[in-house]
C-alpha positions as CSV (number, residue, x, y, z in Angstrom):
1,X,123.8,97.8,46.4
2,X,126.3,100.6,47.9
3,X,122.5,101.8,49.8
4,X,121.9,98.3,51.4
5,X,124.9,97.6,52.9
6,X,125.2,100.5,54.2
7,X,122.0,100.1,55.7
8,X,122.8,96.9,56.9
9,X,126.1,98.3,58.7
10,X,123.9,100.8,60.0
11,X,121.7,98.4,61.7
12,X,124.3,96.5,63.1
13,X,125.6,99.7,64.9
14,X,122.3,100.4,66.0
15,X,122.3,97.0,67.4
16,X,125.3,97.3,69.2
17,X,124.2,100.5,70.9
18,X,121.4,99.5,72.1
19,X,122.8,96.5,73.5
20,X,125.1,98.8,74.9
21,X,122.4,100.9,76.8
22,X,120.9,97.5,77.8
23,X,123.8,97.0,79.8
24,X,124.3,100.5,81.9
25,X,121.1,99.9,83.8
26,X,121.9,98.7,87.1
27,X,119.3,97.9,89.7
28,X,119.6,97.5,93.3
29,X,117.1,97.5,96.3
30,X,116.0,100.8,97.5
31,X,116.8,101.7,101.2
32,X,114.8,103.9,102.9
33,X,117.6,105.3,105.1
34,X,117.9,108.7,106.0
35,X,121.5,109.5,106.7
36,X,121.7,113.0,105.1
37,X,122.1,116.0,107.8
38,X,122.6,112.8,110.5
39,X,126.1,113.4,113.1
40,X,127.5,110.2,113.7
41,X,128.3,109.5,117.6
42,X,132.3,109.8,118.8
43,X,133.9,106.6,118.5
44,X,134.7,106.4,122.0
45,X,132.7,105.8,125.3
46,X,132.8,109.4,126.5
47,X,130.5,111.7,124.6
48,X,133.1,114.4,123.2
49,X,131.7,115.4,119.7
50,X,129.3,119.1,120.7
51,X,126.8,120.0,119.1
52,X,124.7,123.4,118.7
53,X,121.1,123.9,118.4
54,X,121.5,123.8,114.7
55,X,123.3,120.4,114.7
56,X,120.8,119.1,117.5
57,X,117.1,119.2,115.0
58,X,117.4,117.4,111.5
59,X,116.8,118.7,108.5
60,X,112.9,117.6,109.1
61,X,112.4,119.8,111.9
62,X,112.9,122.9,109.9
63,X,110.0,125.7,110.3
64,X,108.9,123.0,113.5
65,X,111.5,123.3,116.1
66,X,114.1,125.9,113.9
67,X,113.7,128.5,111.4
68,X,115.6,128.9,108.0
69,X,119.5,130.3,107.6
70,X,118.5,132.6,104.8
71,X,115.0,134.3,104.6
72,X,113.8,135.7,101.2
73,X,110.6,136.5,99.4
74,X,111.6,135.9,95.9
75,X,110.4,132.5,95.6
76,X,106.8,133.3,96.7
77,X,103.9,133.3,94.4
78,X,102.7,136.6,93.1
79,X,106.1,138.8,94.0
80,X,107.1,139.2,90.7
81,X,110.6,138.7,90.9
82,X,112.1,136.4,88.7
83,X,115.6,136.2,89.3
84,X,115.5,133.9,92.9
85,X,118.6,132.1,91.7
86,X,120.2,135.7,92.1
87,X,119.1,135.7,95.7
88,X,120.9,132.4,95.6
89,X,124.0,133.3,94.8
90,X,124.3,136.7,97.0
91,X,123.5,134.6,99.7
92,X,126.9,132.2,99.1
93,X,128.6,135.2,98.3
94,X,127.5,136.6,101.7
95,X,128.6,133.5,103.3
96,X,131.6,133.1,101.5
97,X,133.1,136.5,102.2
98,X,131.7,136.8,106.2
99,X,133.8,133.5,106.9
100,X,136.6,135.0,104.8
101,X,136.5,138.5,106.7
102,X,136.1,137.2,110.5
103,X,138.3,134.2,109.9
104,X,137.4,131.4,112.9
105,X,135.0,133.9,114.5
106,X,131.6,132.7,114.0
107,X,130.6,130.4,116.4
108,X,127.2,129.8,115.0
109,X,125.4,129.6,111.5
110,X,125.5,133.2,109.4
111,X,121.9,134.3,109.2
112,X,120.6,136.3,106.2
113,X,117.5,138.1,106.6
114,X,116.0,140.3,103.7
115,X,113.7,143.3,104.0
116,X,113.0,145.1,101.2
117,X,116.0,146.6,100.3
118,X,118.5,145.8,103.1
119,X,120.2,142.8,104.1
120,X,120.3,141.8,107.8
121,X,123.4,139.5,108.7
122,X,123.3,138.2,111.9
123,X,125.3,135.8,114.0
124,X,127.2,134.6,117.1
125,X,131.1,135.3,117.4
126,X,133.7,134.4,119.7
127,X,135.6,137.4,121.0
128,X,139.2,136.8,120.9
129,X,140.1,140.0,119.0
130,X,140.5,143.2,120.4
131,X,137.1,145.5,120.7
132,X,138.3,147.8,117.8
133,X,139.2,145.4,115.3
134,X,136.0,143.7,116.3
135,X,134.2,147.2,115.4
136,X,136.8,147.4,112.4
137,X,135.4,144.3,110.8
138,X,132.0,145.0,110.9
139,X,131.9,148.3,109.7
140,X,134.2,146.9,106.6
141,X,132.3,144.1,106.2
142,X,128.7,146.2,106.3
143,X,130.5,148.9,103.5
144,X,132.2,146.4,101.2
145,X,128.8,144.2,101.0
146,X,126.6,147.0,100.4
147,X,128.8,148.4,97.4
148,X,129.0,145.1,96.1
149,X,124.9,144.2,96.4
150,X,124.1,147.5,95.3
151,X,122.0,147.3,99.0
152,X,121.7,148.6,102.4
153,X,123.7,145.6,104.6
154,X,123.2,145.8,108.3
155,X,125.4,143.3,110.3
156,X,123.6,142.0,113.9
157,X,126.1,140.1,115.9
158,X,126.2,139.0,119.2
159,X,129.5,138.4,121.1
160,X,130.5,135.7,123.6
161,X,133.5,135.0,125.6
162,X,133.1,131.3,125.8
163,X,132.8,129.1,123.3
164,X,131.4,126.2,125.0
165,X,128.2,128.6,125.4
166,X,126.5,127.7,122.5
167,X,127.0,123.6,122.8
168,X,123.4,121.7,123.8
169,X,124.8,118.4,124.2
170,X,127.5,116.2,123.0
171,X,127.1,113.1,121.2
């Protein structure tokens, strides 16, 4: 007697839950709007928001009109690495500490380019330091990296005095 009632309370709460999952679905119409990686125009009449080369060409223009921020073979077929979400990673750590080290520098996107066994960093920076400290930072950047990837790390940057260089158009 104990067996069926417990049974029958068991039911019940099975009843209840899936009532309850019943319930969470929610359905809505889809919209096919693409407003990821999309700038929105300035609010007012005159244009004032810049944008770069890299702001100017969506996301679906990538490998058409642009190439990639971080280039790596690990993800190809038939390379035999298995750890690409490694590669992942030491790329955001690269970014992470680059914007950490030249603090409001970089002008344009940080791009990471690997070879074998180095890493290639390359980028546009505004110069409003002085030329040694400018030196200073890349040499400290190039030797803290490659002790911490356990790689050759090469640092390629360009310098410009205006900052207005790199702007295509403004929206």
């Amino acid at each position: 007697m104990n067996s069926v009632v417990g049974q029958r309370v068991l039911f019940t709460d099975i009843r209840t839950l899936v009532h309850q999952w019943q319930r969470c679905i929610h359905t809505s119409h889809v919209h096919c709007k693409q407003v990821a990686a999309r700038y929105t125009r300035s609010k007012t009449r005159n244009k004032t928001f810049p944008m770069t080369y890299e702001m100017v060409n969506p996301p679906h223009y990538i490998a058409v009109r642009k190439g990639w921020n971080s280039w790596n073979t690990s993800s190809l077929v038939g390379i035999g690495r298995t750890n690409t979400s490694q590669t992942t990673v030491e790329d955001l750590f690269i970014r992470k500490f680059i914007f950490g080290t030249f603090h409001r520098l970089f002008l344009s996107e940080i791009i990471i380019k690997r070879r074998a066994n180095i890493i290639i960093v390359s980028g546009i920076v505004h110069q409003s330091v002085v030329q040694t400290k400018m030196y200073f930072l890349i040499g400290y950047s190039e030797q803290i990296l490659s002790y911490q990837l356990k790689c050759i790390v090469k640092m390629d940057i360009q310098i410009t005095h205006d900052s207005k260089a790199l702007v295509v158009k403004y929206i």
